[in-house]
N, C-alpha and C positions, 0 to 999 in steps of 0.2 A: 504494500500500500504506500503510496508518496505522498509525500506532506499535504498536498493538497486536500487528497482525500480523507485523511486521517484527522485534519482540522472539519472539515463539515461530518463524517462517522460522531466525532467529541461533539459537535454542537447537537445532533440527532439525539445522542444518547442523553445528553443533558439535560431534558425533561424527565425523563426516567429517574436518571439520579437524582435529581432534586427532591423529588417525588417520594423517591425510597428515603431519604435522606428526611425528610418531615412525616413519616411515617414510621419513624423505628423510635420509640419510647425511651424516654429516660427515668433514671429515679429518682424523678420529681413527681410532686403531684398536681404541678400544673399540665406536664406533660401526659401524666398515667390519666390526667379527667378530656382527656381527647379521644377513650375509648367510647364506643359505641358497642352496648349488650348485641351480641350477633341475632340475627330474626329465629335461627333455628329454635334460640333457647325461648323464646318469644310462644314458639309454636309449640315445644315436647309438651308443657304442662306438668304431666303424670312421669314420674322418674324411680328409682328401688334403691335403697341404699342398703348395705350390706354391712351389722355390726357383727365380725365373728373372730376368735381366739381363741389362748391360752384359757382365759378366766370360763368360757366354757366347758372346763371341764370341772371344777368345782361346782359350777351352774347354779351358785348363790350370789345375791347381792349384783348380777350381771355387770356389764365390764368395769364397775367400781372396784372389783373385788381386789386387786390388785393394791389398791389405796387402803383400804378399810381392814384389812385383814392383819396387820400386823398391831391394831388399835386395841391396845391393853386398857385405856381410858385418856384420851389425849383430845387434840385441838379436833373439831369437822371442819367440813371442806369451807367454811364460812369463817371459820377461826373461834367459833366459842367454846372454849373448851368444855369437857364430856368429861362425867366422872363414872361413868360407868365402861365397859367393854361394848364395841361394836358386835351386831350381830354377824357378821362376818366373820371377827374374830373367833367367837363362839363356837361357829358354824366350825373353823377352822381348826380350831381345838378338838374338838367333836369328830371330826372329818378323816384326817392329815396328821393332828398333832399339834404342839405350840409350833408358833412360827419360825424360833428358834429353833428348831429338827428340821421341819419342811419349808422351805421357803417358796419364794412366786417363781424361780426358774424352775423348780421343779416338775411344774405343771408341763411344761413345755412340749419334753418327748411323752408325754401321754394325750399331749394336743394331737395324734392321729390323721384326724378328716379321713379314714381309708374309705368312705364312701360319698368324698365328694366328687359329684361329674359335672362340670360347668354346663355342657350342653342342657341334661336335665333343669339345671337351675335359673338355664336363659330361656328355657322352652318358655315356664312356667310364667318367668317375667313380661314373656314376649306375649301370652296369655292373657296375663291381668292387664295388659293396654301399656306398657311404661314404654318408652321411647328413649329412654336414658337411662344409664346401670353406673353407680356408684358404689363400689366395694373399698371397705377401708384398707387404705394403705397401708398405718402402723396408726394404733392406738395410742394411750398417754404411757401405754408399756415398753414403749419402743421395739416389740418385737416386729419385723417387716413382714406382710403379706405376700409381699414381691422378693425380685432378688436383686439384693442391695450390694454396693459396692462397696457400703458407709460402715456397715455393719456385719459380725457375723452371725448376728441374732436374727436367724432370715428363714421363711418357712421354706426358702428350698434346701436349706441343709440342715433344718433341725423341725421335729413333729410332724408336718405334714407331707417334708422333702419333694414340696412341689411349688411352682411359681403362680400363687394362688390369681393373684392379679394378670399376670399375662395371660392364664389359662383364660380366665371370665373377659377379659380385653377382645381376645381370640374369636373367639364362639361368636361376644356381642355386634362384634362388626361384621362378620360374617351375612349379620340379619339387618347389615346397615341404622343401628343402634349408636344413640352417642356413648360415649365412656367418660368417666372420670373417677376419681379417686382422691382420698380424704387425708388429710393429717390431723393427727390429735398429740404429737410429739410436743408442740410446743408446751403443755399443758405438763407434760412428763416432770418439769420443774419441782414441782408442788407434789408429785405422788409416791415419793417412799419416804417413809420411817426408818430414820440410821440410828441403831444404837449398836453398840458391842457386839451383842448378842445374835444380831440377825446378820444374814446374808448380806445386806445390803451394805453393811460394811467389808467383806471380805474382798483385797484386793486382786482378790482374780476375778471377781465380779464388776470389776471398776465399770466397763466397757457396757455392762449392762446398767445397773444402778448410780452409776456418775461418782462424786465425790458427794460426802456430806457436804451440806449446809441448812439455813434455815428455810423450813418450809416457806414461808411466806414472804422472804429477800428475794427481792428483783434476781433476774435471771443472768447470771453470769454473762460476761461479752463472750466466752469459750465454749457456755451450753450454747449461745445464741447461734455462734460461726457451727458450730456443730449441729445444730437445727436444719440452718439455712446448707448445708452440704450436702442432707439428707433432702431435704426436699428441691434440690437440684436434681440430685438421682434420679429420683422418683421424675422430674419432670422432663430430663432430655432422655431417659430410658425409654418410659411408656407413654410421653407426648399424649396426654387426655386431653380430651377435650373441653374437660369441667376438673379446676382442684379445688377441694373444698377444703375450708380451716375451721378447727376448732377454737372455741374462745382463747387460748392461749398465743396464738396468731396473733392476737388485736391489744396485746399488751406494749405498754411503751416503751420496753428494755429492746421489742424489737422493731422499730422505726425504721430502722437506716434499712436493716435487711430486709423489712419487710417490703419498702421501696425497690429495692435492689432485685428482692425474685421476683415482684409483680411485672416489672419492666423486660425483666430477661422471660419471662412466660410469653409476654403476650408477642413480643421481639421474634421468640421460637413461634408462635402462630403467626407470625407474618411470612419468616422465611419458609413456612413450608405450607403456605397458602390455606391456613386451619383457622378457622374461626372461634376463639377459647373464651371460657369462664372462668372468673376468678369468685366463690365464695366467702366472704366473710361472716362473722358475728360483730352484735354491736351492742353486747354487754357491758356496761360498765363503763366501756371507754368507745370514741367512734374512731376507729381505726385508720379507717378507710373513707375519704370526702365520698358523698354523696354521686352517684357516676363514674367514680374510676373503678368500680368491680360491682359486682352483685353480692346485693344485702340477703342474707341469711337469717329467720327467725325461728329458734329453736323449739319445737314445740308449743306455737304462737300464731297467731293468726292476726290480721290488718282490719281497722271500721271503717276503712275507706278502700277509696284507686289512689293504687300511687301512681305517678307516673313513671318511675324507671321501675324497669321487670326486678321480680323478685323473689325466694323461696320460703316457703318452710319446711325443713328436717323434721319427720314427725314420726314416731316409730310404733308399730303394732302394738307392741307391750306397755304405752304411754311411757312412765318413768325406764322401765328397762327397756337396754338396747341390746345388749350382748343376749343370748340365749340362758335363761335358767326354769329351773322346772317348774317355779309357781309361775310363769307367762301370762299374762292375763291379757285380753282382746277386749273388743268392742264390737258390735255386731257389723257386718260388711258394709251395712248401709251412712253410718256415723262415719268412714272416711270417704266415703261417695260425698257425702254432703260437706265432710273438709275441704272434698277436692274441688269442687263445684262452687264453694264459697270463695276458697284462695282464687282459682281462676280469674271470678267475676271481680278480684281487686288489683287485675296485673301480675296475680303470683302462678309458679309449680309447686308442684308438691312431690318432693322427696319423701317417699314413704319408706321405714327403714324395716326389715324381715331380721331372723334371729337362727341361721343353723345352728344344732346340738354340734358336738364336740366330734359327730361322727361325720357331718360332714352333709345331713339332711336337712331340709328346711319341711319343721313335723307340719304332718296333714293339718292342722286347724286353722296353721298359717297360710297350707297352699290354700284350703279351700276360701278362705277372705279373697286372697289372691283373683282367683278364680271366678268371687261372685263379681267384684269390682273390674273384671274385663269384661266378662257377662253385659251389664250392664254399658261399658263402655265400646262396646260391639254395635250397641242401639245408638247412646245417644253420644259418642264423640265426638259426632261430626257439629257439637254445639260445644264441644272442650278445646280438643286440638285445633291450631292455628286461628282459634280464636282472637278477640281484642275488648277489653272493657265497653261495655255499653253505656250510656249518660250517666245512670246511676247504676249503682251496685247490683240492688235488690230493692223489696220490699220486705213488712213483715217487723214484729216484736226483736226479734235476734240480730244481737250484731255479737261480734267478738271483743272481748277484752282484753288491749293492748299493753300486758304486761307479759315477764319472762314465767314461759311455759302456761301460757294463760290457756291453751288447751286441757291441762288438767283440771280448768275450775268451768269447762265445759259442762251445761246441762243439757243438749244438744237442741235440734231446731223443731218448732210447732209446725201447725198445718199450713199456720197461713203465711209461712215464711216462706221467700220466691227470692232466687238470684236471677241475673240476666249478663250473657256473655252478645256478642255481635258477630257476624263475617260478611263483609260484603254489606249487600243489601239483604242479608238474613238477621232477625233476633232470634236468641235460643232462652227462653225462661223457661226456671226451673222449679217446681212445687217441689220443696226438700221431704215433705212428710205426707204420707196419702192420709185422707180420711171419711172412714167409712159413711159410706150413704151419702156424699156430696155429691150433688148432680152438676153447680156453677161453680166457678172460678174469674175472679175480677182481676185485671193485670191494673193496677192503680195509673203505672207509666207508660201507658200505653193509650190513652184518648185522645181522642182527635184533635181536641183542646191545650190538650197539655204542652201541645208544640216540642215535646224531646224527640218522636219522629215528623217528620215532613213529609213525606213519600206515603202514597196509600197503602192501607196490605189489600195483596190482595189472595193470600190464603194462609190458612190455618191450620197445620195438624201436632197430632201428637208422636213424636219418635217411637216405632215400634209396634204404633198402633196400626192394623191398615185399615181402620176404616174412617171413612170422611167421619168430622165432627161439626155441630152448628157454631157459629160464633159471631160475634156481632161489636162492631166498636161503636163506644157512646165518646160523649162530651170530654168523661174525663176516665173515663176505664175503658178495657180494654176484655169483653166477659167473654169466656170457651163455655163447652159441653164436656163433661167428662163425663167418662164411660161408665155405667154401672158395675159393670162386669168386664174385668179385662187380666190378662198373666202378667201385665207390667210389674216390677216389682221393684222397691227405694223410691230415687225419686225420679218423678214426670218431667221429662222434657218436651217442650211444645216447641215449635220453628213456625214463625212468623214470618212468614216471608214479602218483601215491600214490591211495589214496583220501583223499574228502572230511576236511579234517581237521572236528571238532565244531564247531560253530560258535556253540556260547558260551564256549569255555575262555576268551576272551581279558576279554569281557563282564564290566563291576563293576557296570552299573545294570540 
């Protein structure tokens, strides 16, 4: 090539590079609030998250058990201190032994899984409707689910001797599924008890239990660089497409890093043309501005629309996440109607499943699984790739926006109605049937009301095939519902409008 050429080649390319060049993130937050939430996560909704470990094999106290078990009568996870023994402890005594005999690595090579098969456990996902598979990475135990560079505490060379997260990566995309994957390490800070007596002092244990310090002192700059090393790992190895943090992530000790891998993630989704999530929490402290990642709320639900997309992590067993044998559920229908409420506010719902120690996620959980795909069989096409409608819903029930405000859930009445949009489609949702209702009034829907504009011009119920009567007035919006029908949770109706004009928007 001769100079000539080579000076206009440099001038051509030099849109590009500039381009690339105001496109590649820094670790700042003026730069990291330049992301834009990609449309995909916009559209999953419905997602599965996967808490499973060591602490499953003890199958008390679920994946606390790790923190709690060495608790002869000491500070809880709040700092007031306890004069009596944790039940964990107890459990553990009882179980195992004092903690001083059996400690928490012990559990490990009895961690097993000989009967996990990913394929099975994506089938089932791909069943219940989820569109995205979140398996934890490494808990606050730091043992890896993956195969770590960082660590030798790694399920492919110790208990399950397999690469739990690749395998389920594998499968999921196979079915063109998104992936991601969780940390809960930074929390790790805070979870062990060093005294003499236990393991957690013994220097051949360093690599697993760290150095003594005080529970409650900020997080070493050395755990911190050690945090952030690991979850480099994790993210240039298995490149997800969603990482998700646990509260320990949004502490102030780690600022700088925490700038520094948000920037080098989204950096890796540029160069290799990936569209990524970054989840946070925003307990205690707000981490993360508003916009430069996706807000996460733990077991919690929103009384409004927000406008940037956004999650909640809500797990089967309410308080328990990891698998243990008192499990306790909710009927299929109560996360239908989570799922249907988060939607109708801009949010997904990461719902979290519990395999045993062996490696199966037990029938009670497939079968919720199962109803809530059931279900989203009929009426998805008013969930997925959805958009908030005017208002939320109707109806007595809203959510209350406090940490795990889910568990002071009394769940929804009859006359509670959510409403999601696509297009020129409304999809309202009656959360609870009741028996012998022949009407149903949509409040936001009259012709008066002016929140649509467009006429409808028809009316049915998902899943139902038969026409129904319906009529709009002044300021409602009334259907016919069925006497008799196999619907079952809640009733989705599709409104469907006429063509809205198709220049109103139009300025050239």
């Amino acid at each position: 090539m001769n100079c000539k050429h080579a000076i206009i080649a440099f001038f051509i390319a030099l849109p590009l590079m500039t381009l690339s060049a105001q496109k590649k993130y820094k670790p700042e937050w003026e730069s990291l609030l330049k992301y834009e939430t990609p449309e995909w996560f916009k559209d999953v909704k419905f997602g599965i998250f996967i808490h499973w470990g060591p602490t499953t094999v003890p199958a008390n106290n679920s994946e606390w058990y790790g923190y709690h078990m060495w608790n002869e009568g000491q500070v809880d996870a709040l700092g007031n201190p306890s004069q009596e023994a944790s039940n964990a402890y107890k459990n553990h005594v009882k179980d195992f032994g004092k903690p001083e005999d059996f400690g928490y690595t012990k559990f490990i090579p009895m961690f097993k899984a000989e009967k996990f098969d990913a394929k099975e456990w994506v089938d089932l996902f791909e069943e219940a409707g989820a569109k995205y598979i979140v398996p934890v990475g490494e808990h606050c135990d730091g043992f890896a689910m993956y195969d770590s560079k960082i660590t030798r505490w790694k399920a492919t060379e110790m208990g399950p001797k397999k690469d739990i997260v690749g395998l389920i990566f594998d499968e999921a995309k196979k079915r063109g599924l998104k992936v991601g994957m969780s940390s809960h390490f930074a929390y790790g800070w805070h979870w062990w008890t060093y005294k003499e007596k236990f393991e957690t002092m013994n220097p051949e244990l360093k690599d697993f239990y760290w150095t003594k310090h005080d529970r409650w002192e900020p997080a070493s700059k050395e755990w911190v660089k050690h945090w952030y090393e690991r979850s480099m790992d994790m993210m240039t190895q298995y490149k997800p497409d969603l990482f998700w943090f646990d509260l320990g992530f949004s502490e102030p000790a780690y600022e700088e890093y925490r700038k520094k891998f948000i920037a080098n993630y989204y950096n890796q989704g540029l160069k290799n043309n990936q569209e990524v999530v970054l989840n946070y929490k925003n307990i205690k402290w707000r981490p993360v501005p508003d916009g430069a990642a996706v807000l996460d709320i733990e077991s919690g639900k929103l009384d409004r629309i927000r406008e940037e997309a956004w999650q909640t992590d809500m797990s089967l067993g309410g308080w328990r996440w990891g698998y243990t044998d008192d499990y306790q559920m909710r009927e299929a229908g109560a996360y239908i109607n989570d799922l249907i409420d988060i939607v109708s506010k801009n949010g997904c719902l990461l719902l979290n499943v519990a395999p045993n120690k062996h490696g199966v996620i037990p029938e009670d959980q497939q079968a919720i699984l199962r109803e809530i795909g059931a279900w989203l069989k009929i009426n998805g096409e008013g969930i997925y790739k959805t958009r908030p409608f005017t208002v939320f819903g109707q109806g007595p029930t809203n959510a209350v926006m406090k940490l795990h405000g889910n568990m002071h859930d009394k769940g929804f009445t009859s006359d509670d109605v959510r409403y999601t949009q696509k297009g020129q489609n409304i999809y309202a949702f009656i959360l609870k049937q009741k028996e012998g209702r022949t009407t149903f009034s949509f409040d936001a829907l009259g012709s008066d009301d002016r929140i649509i504009n467009d006429a409808i011009k028809k009316v049915s119920i998902m899943g139902y095939d038969k026409a129904i009567n319906w009529i709009q007035k002044n300021d409602e919006l009334v259907v016919e519902l069925p006497l008799t029908s196999t619907l079952k949770n809640a009733i989705g109706f599709k409104i469907e409008l006429e063509e809205a004009p198709d220049d109103i928007l139009k300025t050239k």
